[in-house]
N, C-alpha and C positions, 0 to 999 in steps of 0.2 A: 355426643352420646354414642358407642359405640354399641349399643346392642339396640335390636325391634323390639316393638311389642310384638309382635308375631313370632319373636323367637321365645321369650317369654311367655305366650300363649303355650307354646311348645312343650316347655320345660314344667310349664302347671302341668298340664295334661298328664305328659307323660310319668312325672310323679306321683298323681291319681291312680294311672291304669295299669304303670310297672309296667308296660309294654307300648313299644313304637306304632303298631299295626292299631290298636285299639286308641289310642291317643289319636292318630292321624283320620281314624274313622269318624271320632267323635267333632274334630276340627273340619271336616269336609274337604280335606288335604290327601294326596299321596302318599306313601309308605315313605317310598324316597325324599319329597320334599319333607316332610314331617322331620326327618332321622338329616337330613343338609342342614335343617335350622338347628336340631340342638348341636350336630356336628360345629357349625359355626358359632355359637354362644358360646363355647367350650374350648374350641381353638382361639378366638378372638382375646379370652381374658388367662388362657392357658392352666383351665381350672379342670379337673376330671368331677362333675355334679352327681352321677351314680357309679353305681357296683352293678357292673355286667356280670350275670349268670346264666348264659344260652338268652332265650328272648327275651329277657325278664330283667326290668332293671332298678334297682332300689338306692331313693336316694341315699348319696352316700355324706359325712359330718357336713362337707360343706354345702353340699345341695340342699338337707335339714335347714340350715342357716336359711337361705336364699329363700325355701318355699315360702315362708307368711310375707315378704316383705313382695314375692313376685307377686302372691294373690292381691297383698291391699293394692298393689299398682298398677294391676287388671279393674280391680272394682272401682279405683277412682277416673282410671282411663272411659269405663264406661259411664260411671256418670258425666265426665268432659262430654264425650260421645255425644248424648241424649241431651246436652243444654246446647252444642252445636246444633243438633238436627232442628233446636226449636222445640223440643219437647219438654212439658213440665211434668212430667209423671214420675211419680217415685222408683221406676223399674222392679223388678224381679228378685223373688227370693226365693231361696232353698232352706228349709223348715226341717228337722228330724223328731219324731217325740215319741215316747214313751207309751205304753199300749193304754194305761189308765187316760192320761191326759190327751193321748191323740183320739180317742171313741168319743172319750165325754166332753172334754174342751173344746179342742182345737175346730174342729168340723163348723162350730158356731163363732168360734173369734173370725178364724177364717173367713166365712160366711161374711163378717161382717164386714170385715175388711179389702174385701172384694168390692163390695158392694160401696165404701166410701170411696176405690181408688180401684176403677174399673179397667183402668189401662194397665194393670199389674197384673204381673202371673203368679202363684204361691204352688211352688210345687212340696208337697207334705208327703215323708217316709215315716214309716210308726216301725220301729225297731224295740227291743230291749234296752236298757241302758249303756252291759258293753258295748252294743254295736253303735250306739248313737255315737258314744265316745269316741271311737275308731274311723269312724264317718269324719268327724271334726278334725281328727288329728292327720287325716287325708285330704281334707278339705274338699270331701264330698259334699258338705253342705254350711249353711252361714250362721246356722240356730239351732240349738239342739234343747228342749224340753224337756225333761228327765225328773223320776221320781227316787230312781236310787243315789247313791251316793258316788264322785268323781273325784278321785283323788292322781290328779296327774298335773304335772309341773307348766305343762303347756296349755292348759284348758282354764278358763277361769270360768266359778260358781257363782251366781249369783240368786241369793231364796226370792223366791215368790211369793207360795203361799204355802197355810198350814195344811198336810191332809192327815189320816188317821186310818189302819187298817182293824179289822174287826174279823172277830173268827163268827164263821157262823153254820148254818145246817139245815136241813130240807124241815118242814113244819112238823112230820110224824118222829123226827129224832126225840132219844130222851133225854136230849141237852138240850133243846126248843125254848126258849124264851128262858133259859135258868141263870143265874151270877154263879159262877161255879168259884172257889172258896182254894183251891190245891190244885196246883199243875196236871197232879198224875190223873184228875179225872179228864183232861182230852189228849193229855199225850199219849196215851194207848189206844185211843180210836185210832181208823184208818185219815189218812188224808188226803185231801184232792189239792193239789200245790199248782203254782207258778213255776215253772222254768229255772234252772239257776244264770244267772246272769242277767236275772230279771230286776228292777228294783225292790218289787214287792216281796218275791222272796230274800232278796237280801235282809230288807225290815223283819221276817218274819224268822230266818236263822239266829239274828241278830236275841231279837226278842225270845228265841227259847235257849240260848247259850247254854243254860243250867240245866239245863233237862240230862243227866247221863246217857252219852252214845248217840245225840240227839234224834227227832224224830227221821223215821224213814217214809217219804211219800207211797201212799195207793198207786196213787199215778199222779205223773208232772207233764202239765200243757202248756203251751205257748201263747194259749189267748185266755183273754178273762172269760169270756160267754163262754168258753168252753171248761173251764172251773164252774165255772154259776149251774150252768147245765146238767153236767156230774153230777155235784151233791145234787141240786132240785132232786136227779133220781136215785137218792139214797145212797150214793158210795161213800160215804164219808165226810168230814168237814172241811172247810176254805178257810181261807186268810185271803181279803180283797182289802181294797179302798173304801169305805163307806159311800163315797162319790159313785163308784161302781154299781154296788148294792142297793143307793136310794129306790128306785121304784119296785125294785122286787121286793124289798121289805114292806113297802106301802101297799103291792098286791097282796101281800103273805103268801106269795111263793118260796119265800126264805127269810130264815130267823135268825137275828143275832143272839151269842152269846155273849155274855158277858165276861171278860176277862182281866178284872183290875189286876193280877200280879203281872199283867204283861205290860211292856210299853212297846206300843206299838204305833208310836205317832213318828211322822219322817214332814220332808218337806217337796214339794212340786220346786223344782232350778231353773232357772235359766242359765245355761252354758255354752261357751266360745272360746275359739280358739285365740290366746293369748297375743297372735297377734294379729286378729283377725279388724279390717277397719270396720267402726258402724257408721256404715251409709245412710243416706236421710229412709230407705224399706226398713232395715233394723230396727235403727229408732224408731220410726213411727209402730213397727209391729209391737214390738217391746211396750210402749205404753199403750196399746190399744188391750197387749193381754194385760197390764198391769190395771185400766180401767174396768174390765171385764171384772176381776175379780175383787174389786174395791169394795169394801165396806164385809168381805165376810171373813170371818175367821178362821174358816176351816172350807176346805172344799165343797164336800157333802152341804154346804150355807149356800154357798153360791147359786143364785138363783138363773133354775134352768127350767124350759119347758118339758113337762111330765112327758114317759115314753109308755105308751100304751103296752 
């Protein structure tokens, strides 16, 4: 075999960080030793793996090639690893998810799952959807959770479960508890939105396609508490997750409307990169979230402990 895994460590990295100094920081290496190992991977099979521009380097057709096939043979090198040392622990995993699912889910699968396999680390990033995507296709991370929709050649989808978004408004609104009957009585209110590149706004463009010139946000946030918050103080209406909404509706801090002309029902994914291996962490995480949400139909079902 003419190439290391250490040159190979190399070549992941630095197609991560697009740069030698930040790769080599990350591996606990030298500038110079970092930048001799991919020099030698590169001479060795007489292949050029990125596009040099000043520091910055991107892989380039064949390096593309090479990434999924260098990572699964890092991850199964460390499993060899870990059944040499004598160790039976499922190892480590890097998790990405969605702002709905990483607040309200994850925090408790996790939780759980720590707790059955203590010698595991779960490191968990809560992104948007595009970023989770971009994450995966970088192979920043092994799992990515997502409520919006992924349509890329290298990522595969896999549905989970069913969730449903709901418009709704602070309890003194004069939409408060109403079935409103015609688009135009909330598409001329103000509204308090999600982010674009968020899933939920996606569902929620998706869902008013018909509206002429479509709706223009009050204001757009990044996080849901800070949608939920807004309206509570009268700026307008949301579009969340009903998963989201459950206990505030139950305080009557906030009311749903009712909007049968909309569909507004999406799905919670599981997604990865195409050619990403599932390790026995994967797998076991994967059905530990797929037990968690057994038996309900919809998210908002899912039985969680009430948040005061």
């Amino acid at each position: 075999m003419r190439f290391t895994l250490r040159q190979i460590q190399v070549f992941v990295e630095i197609a991560r960080s697009e740069n030698v100094s930040r790769a080599a920081e990350a591996l606990a290496l030298s500038q110079s030793a970092a930048s001799a190992a991919l020099a030698e991977l590169e001479n060795q099979f007489d292949q050029q793996l990125f596009d040099r521009a000043g520091k910055r380097l991107r892989l380039n057709e064949q390096g593309s090639l090479l990434l999924p096939h260098a990572v699964e043979l890092l991850d199964r090198a460390e499993e060899i690893d870990a059944l040499l040392r004598g160790e039976r622990g499922l190892g480590n995993l890097r998790v990405g998810a969605t702002l709905t699912i990483g607040n309200y889910l994850l925090p408790l699968i996790v939780s759980n799952f720590l707790q059955d396999h203590p010698e595991s680390r779960v490191r968990l990033q809560v992104h948007n959807t595009a970023t989770i995507a971009a994450m995966l296709l970088r192979h920043e991370i092994d799992l990515g959770l997502v409520e919006g929709q992924i349509v890329d050649a290298e990522l595969e989808v896999q549905t989970w479960v069913e969730d449903e978004l709901v418009v709704f408004c602070a309890p003194g609104h004069a939409l408060a508890g109403r079935r409103v009957k015609a688009l135009e009585e909330i598409a001329h209110q103000p509204w308090i939105l999600r982010e674009r590149g968020s899933g939920t706004r996606e569902t929620f463009d998706q869902a008013m396609r018909h509206w002429p010139g479509g709706i223009v946000p009050r204001l757009e946030l990044e996080h849901t508490e800070a949608v939920k918050r807004a309206v509570e103080s009268g700026l307008g209406l949301g579009c969340l997750s009903r998963l989201a909404l459950r206990d505030a509706f139950r305080r009557g801090s906030l009311v749903p409307i009712e909007t049968p002309m909309l569909d507004l029902r999406r799905y919670f994914n599981f997604v990865w990169h195409r050619g990403k291996y599932h390790s026995r962490v994967i797998r076991r995480f994967l059905d530990d979230c797929r037990a968690f949400t057994a038996g309900a139909r919809r998210s908002d079902q899912i039985p969680l402990p009430p948040v005061a």
